[in-house]
N, C-alpha and C positions, 0 to 999 in steps of 0.2 A: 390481464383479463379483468373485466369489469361485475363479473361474476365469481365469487370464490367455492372452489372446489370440492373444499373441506367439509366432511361429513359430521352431519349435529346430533346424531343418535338413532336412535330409532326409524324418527320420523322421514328419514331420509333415505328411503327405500332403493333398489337397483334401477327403479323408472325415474326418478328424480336425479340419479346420476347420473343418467344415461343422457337425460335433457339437456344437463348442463354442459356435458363433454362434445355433445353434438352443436351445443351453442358456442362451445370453443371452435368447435372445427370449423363451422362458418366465418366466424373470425379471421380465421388464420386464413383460410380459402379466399377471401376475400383480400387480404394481403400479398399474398401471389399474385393478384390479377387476375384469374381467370377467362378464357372468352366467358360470353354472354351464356352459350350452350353445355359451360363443360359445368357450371356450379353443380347439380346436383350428383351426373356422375361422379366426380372427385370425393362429395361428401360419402356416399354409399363407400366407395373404395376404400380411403381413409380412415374409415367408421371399424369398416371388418379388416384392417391392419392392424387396431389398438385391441392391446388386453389390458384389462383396468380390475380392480380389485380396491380393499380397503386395508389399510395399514394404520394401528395407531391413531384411528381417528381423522386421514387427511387420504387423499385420496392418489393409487400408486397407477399408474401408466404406464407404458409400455409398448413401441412398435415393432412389428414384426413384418423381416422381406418376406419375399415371395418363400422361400425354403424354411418358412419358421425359427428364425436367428435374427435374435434381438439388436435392434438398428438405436434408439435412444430410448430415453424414458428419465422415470422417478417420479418423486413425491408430491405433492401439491399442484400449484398451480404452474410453476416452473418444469415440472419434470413432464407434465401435462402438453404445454407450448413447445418444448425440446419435443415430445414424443412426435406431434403432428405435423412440425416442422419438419423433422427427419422423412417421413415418409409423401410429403408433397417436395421436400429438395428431393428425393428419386424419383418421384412422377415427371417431375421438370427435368431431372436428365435424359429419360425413358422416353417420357412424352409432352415434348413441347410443344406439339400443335393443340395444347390442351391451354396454354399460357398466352395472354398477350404481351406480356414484357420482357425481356431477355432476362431479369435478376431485379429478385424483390428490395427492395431500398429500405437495409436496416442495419443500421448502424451498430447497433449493440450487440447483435448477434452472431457478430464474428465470422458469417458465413460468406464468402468469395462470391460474386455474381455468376450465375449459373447461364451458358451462354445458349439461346435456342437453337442454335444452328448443330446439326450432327446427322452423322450416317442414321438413316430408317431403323427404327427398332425392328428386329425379326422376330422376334419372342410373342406364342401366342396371349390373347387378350387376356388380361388381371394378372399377369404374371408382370409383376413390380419393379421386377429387375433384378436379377442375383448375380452377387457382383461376381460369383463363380461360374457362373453361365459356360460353359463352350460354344464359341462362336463356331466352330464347326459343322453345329446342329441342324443348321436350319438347312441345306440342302438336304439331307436325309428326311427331315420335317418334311420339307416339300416334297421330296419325291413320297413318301409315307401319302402325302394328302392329296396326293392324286388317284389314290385306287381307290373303286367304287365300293367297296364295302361300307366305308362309314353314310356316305350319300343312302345304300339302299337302307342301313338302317334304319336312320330319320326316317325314311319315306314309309319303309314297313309299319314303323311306328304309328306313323299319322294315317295311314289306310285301316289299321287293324280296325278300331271301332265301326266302318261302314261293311268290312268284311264281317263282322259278327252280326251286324244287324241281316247282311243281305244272308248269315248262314240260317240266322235264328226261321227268316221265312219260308229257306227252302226246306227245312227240317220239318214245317209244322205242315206246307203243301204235302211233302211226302209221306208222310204219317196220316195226313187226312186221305189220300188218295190209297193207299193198303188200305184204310176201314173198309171204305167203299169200294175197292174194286170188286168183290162177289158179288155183292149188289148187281154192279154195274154187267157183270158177266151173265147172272142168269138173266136180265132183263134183256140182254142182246140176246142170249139162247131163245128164250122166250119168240122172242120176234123172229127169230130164224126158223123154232118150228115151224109156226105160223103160217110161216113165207111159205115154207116145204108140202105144208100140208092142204094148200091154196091150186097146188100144183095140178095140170090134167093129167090122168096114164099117159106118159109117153114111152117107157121105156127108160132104161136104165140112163142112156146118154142124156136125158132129160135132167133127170133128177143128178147125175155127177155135174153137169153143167149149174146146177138150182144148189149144192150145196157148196161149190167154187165162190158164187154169189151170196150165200149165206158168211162163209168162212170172211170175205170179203166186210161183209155189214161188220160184225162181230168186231175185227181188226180197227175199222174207221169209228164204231160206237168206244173204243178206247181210247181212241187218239184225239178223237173229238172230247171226251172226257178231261184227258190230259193238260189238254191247249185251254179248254176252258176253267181249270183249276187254277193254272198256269197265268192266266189273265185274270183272273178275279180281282173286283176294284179292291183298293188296301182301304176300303171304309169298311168292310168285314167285318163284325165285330172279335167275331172267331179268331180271326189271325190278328190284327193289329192291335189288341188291348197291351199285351206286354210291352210289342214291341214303339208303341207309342208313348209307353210311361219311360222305355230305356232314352229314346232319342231326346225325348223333357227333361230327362237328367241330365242327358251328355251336355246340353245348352242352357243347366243352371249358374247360379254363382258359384266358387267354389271357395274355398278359403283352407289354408292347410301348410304342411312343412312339405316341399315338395321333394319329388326324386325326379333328377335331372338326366332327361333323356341325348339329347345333345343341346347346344345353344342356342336352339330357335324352339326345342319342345320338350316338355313338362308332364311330370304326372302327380296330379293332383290327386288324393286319397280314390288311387285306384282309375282314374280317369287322365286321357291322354289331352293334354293341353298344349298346343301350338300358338306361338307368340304372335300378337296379329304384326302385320309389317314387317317380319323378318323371313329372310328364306335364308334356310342354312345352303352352305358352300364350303367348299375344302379352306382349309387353312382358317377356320373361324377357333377354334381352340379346341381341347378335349373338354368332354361332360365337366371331367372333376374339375377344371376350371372353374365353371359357373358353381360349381357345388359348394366350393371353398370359397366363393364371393360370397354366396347366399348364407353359409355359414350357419344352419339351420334356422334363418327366421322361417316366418311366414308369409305367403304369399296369396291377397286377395285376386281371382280373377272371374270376369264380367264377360259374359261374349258377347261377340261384336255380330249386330245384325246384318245377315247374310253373307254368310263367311264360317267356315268352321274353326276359328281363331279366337282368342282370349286377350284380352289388354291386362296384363297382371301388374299388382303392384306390390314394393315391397318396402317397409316403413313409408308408405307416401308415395313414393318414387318410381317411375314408369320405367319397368324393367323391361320392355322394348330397346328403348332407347336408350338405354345403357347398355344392352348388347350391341346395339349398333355403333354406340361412339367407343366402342372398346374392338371393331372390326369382328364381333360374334356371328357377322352373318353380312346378306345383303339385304337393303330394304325393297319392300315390295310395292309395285304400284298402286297397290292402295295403301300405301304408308301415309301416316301425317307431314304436316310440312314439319315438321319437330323432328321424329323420326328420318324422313331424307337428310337434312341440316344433319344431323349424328352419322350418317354413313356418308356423308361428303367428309366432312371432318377426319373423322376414320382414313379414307379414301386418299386424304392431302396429307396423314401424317405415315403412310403406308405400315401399317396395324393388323397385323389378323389376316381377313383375307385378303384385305391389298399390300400385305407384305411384299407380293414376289412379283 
């Protein structure tokens, strides 16, 4: 490493570690090969593999598989390169459509060339590989990921916000329409006396006939009421002021530690956030998948004009597109050409949902 590890005091805070351990990881990513598409995925992965801590003054590493069981590590700068090494040689047995070279050329490293050719991994997306895995699984996996329940989730989720808006309006019509309906009743009374009393003697068959007519007006001056409350333009000031400030919220920035709805949608401090370009589909992985990627950072997200969708990002890095090149979903046609590239990829290394 042409940066050393080792902690100076004080001055060397957890951001300053963190820079350096990430400028390791490019390194090393970088000695792999990489496609062109996979550097930053690998980096994010990688990043939330390693626990790192301070020993002594030099700095301790450590990787961890998918089941949290320490794969290599140790002390300085050595124990550092072992750590990230260990968990991109399982990326590479896992997933080598992520690699262009069958085995990285290093000599001193003792490590056997790792060959890209091998049966599809079936294991859902950011699960790393455990070398205890039962391979049994994945048929019950798949038949599990074909029942609609997790689909209507997603979908309940991302409809909720327009369901609360269309409730918040029908709430405030009908509350405005109680005030006024007495109003609106003696003013039809009103006009039915009126009518009645306009009337010539005819007899009783007259006036039963004149108040069938009246009873009539009364019914339609309701409905007419109704239909026109019903329709009223949403420039109102009465009714849309809330509900205009909530829709401006729902389409601000947001920024925050999320809680992970499934692998295309997001809830951001309290607000439901869907990943622009991704549509979730069975076999994209479980929530905690992404949860335990995310690992509690923070997540900036931006909506995307005209679209109820969000481009989020996390340290940098376009968290779209890492659920895509991890098989977290399918992309959408309005995805970037960036994003389609990640779910082709996906797609040729049969990942997530193009496992099956």
């Amino acid at each position: 490493m042409t940066e050393s590890l080792a902690t100076g005091g004080p001055a060397d805070d957890a951001t300053e570690i963190r820079e350096r351990l990430r400028a390791a990881i490019r390194r090393e990513i970088a000695r792999h090969d990489p496609t062109d598409d996979a550097r930053q995925p690998l980096e994010l992965i990688v990043e939330s593999s390693l626990r790192y801590s301070e020993k002594d003054g030099a700095l301790s590493v450590t990787a961890l598989d998918a089941a949290g069981n320490p794969l290599a590590g140790g002390e300085g700068d050595a124990g550092a390169e072992a750590a990230i090494a260990a968990v991109l040689a399982e990326l590479r047995r896992t997933r080598p459509a992520l690699f262009k070279a069958a085995a990285v050329p290093d000599d001193t490293s003792g490590r056997d060339g790792l060959a890209a050719d091998g049966p599809a991994p079936e294991r859902d997306w950011l699960d790393v590989g455990s070398p205890d895995a039962p391979p049994a699984q994945g048929a019950a996996a798949q038949t599990a990921g074909t029942r609609p329940w997790p689909a209507f989730g997603a979908w309940f989720h991302r409809q909720m916000p327009r369901w609360r808006t269309a409730a918040f309006h029908g709430a405030e019509r009908l509350d405005a329409l109680r005030r006024r309906l007495p109003e609106t009743l003696r003013g039809a009374g009103g006009t039915a006396r009126a009518f009645l009393n306009r009337l010539p003697p005819g007899g009783f068959a007259n006036r039963r006939l004149a108040l069938g007519a009246a009873a009539a007006l009364v019914l339609a001056a309701i409905a007419i009421y109704g239909i026109a409350r019903t329709g009223s333009p949403a420039g109102e000031p009465g009714q849309t002021g809330s509900v205009g400030e909530e829709a401006a919220a729902n389409r601000a920035s947001l920024r925050g530690v999320p809680e992970v709805i499934d692998t295309s949608t997001l809830s951001v401090k309290g607000q439901v956030v869907h990943l622009y370009g991704v549509e979730w589909a069975p076999g994209g992985g479980k929530p905690e998948d992404l949860a335990r990627y995310l690992a509690g950072r923070e997540v900036a997200c931006e909506p995307v004009g005209g679209t109820n969708a969000h481009r989020c990002r996390v340290d940098g890095k376009d968290l779209s597109t890492v659920v895509l090149y991890n098989g977290g979903g399918k992309a959408t046609p309005e995805a970037t050409e960036e994003m389609k590239a990640a779910a082709e990829r996906a797609r040729q290394a049969r990942i997530g949902v193009w496992s099956r």
